[in-house]
Steps between C-alpha positions, in 0.01 A plus 500: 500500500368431858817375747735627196734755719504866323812718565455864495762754434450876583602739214758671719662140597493407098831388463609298783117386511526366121879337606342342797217311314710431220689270758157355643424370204166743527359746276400834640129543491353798331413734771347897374689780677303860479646834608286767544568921518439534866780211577248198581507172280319232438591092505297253314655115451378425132468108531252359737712447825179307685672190673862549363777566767598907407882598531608846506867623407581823654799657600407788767859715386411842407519652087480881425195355328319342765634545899468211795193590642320472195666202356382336829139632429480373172603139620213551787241579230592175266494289782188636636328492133653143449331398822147632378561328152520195667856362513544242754834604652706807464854548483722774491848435343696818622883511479542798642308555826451848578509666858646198678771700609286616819409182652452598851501767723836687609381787652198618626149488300690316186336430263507117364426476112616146475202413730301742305544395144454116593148594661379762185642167272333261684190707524508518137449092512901441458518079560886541422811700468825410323738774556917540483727627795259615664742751794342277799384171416388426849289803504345451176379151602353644809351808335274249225235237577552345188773242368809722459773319222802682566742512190900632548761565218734399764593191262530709223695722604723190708520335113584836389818599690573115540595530118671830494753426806554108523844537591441842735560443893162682567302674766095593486446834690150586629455918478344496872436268777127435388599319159777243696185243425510571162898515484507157651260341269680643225839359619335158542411535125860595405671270662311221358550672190828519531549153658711738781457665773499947522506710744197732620518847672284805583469840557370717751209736435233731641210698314290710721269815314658396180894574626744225432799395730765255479722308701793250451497232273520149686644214320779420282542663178869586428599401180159310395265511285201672663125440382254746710180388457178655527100490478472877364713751387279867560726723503756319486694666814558191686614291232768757381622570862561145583681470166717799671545304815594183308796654258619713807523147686744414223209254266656384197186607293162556606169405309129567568215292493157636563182342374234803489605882392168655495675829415744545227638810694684238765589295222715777364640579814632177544622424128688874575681364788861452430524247817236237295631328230189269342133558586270212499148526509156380385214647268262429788366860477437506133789779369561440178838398351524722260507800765735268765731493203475844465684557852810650450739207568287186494692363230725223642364583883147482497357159478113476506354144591177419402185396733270391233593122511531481870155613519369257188610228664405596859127526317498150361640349838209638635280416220621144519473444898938495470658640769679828499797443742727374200482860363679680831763201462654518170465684162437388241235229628353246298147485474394180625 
């Protein structure tokens, strides 16, 4: 078994954790999960794990079952206990990245978790992270010491929409000024989708102590079709006001795409919108399908695009020495 890698899957992360090694071509080694009374739990790998690189699927979203903090603690424990069992590299496969929303300081005596959970990871003897839309990728690759392989479902989503609206004059809208990065990447993949070019425009906004404000909407959108696109929907506040802004600038249609909804209260506020007409988004934080289809009307609006063989094959480019820059180019990518 020595040099044979072993991919671990936390019991809270089961189902995309299964999906993702099913696509890695890896079976999920047998790992012991304990809960006892007073809340503490133990983590035992049951395979040797001496001299075999250990990977670790977790997504950090939050369950009524088990919350962020100690999702994040549980990973920290495997990795630690992989580390004394031996394993000659660790790697954490997480595709949702939780608090990387506060990734520097704003005001006075912030706080900045991204720097924080990269040095508790890396502490924990973390030789690697593969994570998805992360909100800053700049800031995560200067918050870890350790190889950083960020993934996007910014070609999804581009194949996505590419397919719905081939014949719609189009226009991507970034929600606020911080995601124009992310809108222009995502036009990039349209157009070349499309074999076109769109338009791109963005909106206006301030947060300070939790209040939202809004400005004007800059860009062309009159009688387009508008795609806002997103890292996170929370609450889902920004999303449905710049929605608002887009149908009151006279948008044909307007659709959403968002790749992480770690709550399913801002997924319903969005879905309840009457400005949004389709919802795109991935199962990067592990919700299952049956209770997404369970939204009141999801049918015919809610599309729900799955991470699981973005992240297989991201593991066996790595695996394989490949490199990972065909995967933020185009979707589907052939593995070779």
């Amino acid at each position: 078994m020595q040099g044979v890698p072993a991919l671990y899957c936390l019991s809270e992360s089961e189902s995309i954790g299964s999906a993702i090694a099913t696509h890695a071509n890896l079976p999920l080694s047998p790992l012991e999960e304990r809960r006892f009374e007073s809340g503490e739990f133990k983590l035992r790998p049951l395979e040797s794990a001496r001299g075999r690189p250990a990977w670790v699927v977790q997504t950090l979203a939050a369950s009524a079952a088990v919350p962020t903090a100690e999702r994040l603690v549980r990973l920290l424990f495997l990795l630690f206990g992989l580390k004394d069992a031996g394993a000659s590299s660790l790697t954490a496969v997480v595709p949702y990245l939780a608090y990387a929303r506060k990734e520097r300081r704003t005001q006075l005596r912030d706080p900045v978790n991204t720097r924080y959970v990269a040095q508790l990871l890396e502490v924990a003897g973390l030789s690697r992270l593969v994570a998805l839309d992360v909100h800053n990728p700049a800031a995560l690759d200067n918050a870890f010491r350790v190889p950083v392989d960020h993934l996007s479902a910014m070609p999804m989503f581009a194949q996505h929409f590419a397919r719905r609206w081939s014949d719609a004059e189009m226009t991507v809208v970034s929600p606020d000024p911080g995601g124009i990065k992310r809108a222009q990447i995502f036009r990039e993949l349209l157009q070349r989708e499309l074999g076109r070019e769109t338009d791109i425009a963005f909106i206006e906004k301030r947060r300070a102590r939790g209040v939202l404000t809004t400005g004007a909407l800059c860009g062309a959108v009159a009688g387009r079709h508008v795609v806002v696109i997103d890292d996170l929907c929370a609450s889902g506040a920004t999303l449905c006001h710049a929605a608002e802004l887009g149908v009151r600038a006279g948008a044909r249609r307007v659709d959403v795409a968002v790749t992480h909804t770690p709550t399913l209260d801002g997924l319903l506020a969005v879905m309840a919108s009457p400005n949004i007409a389709h919802v795109a988004v991935t199962d990067s934080v592990g919700l299952p399908r049956e209770t997404l289809a369970a939204i009141p009307g999801a049918s015919g609006r809610l599309d729900v695009l799955s991470i699981a063989p973005l992240f297989g094959l991201a593991i066996r480019r790595i695996l394989d020495g490949k490199p990972m820059a065909p995967l933020l180019e185009r979707w589907p990518v052939e593995d070779r």
